[in-house]
N, C-alpha and C positions, 0 to 999 in steps of 0.2 A: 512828492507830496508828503504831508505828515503822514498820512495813513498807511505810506506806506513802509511796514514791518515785518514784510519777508525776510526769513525765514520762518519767523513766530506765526503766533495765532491769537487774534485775538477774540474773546468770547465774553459776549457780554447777556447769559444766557441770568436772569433774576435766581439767587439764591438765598434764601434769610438764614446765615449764620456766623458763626463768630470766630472772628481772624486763629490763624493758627503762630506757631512760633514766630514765623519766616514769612509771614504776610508784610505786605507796602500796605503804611499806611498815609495816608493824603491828608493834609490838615492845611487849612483854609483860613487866613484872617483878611475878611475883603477880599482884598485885587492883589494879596500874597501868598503865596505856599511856601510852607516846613520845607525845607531842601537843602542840599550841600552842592554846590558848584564848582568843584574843582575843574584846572583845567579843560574847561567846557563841558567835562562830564556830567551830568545831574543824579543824585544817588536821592531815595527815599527812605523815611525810617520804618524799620522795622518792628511790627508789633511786641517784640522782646526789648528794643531798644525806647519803645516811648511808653508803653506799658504802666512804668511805674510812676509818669508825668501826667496821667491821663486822671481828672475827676471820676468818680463813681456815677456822679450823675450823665457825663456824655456817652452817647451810644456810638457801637461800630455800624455802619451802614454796608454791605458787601456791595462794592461796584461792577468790577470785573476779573476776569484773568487775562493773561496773557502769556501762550505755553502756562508751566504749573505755576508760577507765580501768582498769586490772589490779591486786591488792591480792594481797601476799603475808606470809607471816608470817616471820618471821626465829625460826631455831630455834637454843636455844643447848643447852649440856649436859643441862640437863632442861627445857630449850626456857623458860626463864626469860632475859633477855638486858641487863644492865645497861652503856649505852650510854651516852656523854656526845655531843651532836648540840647544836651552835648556833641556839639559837631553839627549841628544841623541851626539853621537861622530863617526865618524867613528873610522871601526875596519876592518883586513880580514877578505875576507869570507868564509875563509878555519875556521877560528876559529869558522862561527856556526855549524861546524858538531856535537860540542861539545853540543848544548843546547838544549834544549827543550822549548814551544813545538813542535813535531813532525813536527803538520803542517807550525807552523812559517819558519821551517828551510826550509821544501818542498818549502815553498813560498821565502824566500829568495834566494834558490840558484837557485830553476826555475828563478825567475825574473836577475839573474848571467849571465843565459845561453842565455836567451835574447837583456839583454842589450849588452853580447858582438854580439850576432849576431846585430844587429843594429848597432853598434860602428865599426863595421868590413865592414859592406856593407855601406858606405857614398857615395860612387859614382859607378855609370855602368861600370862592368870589359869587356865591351863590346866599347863603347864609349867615356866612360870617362866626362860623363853629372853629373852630382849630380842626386843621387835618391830620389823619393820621396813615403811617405808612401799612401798606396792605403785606404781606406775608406771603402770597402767592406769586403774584408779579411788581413791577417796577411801576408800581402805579400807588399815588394817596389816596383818600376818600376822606370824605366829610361822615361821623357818627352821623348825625342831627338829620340830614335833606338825602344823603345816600349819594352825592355829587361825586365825580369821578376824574381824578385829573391827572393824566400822562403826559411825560416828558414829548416835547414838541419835535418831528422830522424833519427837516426844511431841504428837500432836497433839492442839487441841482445840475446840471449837466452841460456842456459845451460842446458843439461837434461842430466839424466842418467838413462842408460838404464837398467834394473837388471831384474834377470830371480833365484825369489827364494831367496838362497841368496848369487848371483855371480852378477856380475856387471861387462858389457858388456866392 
């Protein structure tokens, strides 16, 4: 399964602050990610290496780690961010199912599944204020109505039951 990234760790415990040298950072246009795919490899830029390509106006968003590695998403006006970075091009991100390593890809398409939930909540479906992101946890909020809105869990499980060798 993708998730899985033993020997690493992944921790996606909410932090609000700002990329270090050697952080990954994730940049999003659409249904594309900043990437370099070499022989199936997938590499991420690094907040030293895109830094100088990055507006004033977009923020770093901290996603998660994995072991010390820190991965943040780069938010642009509607958190869409088109970037020219040497060596690096965007590509879909259906095509990292294909790469390795493991965890890279784990970290690419979790930071997927985030940036669309961000990209998708821009304003209060309650009010209709622009939301804004909270500080404490991985949660927006609406100023205006105090509306509260976190990233969705959908989980789901398979088992099979067998007794010997029949199968329930």
């Amino acid at each position: 399964m993708i998730q899985n990234i033993e020997p690493k760790v992944f921790n996606n415990a909410f932090q609000p602050k700002q990329p270090t040298e050697n952080a990954r950072i994730l940049v999003f246009l659409e249904e594309q990610i900043l990437c370099n795919i070499e022989n199936e490899g997938v590499h991420y830029p690094s907040y030293n290496e895109i830094k100088s390509s990055i507006n004033e106006n977009y923020q770093y968003i901290y996603l998660f780690s994995i072991d010390q590695t820190e991965y943040y998403l780069v938010r642009g006006e509607n958190y869409d961010v088109d970037l020219t970075v040497e060596h690096y091009r965007y590509e879909r991100v259906q095509k990292l199912r294909a790469c390795l390593p493991k965890d890279l890809v784990f970290a690419g398409m979790t930071a997927y599944h985030l940036y669309m939930w961000y990209r998708s909540n821009v304003l209060c479906g309650r009010c209709g204020t622009g939301l804004e992101q909270d500080q404490k946890e991985r949660m927006l909020f609406c100023p205006h109505c105090h509306n509260s809105i976190y990233t969705k869990i959908c989980p789901c499980i398979i088992v099979a039951v067998t007794n010997q060798d029949r199968l329930l």
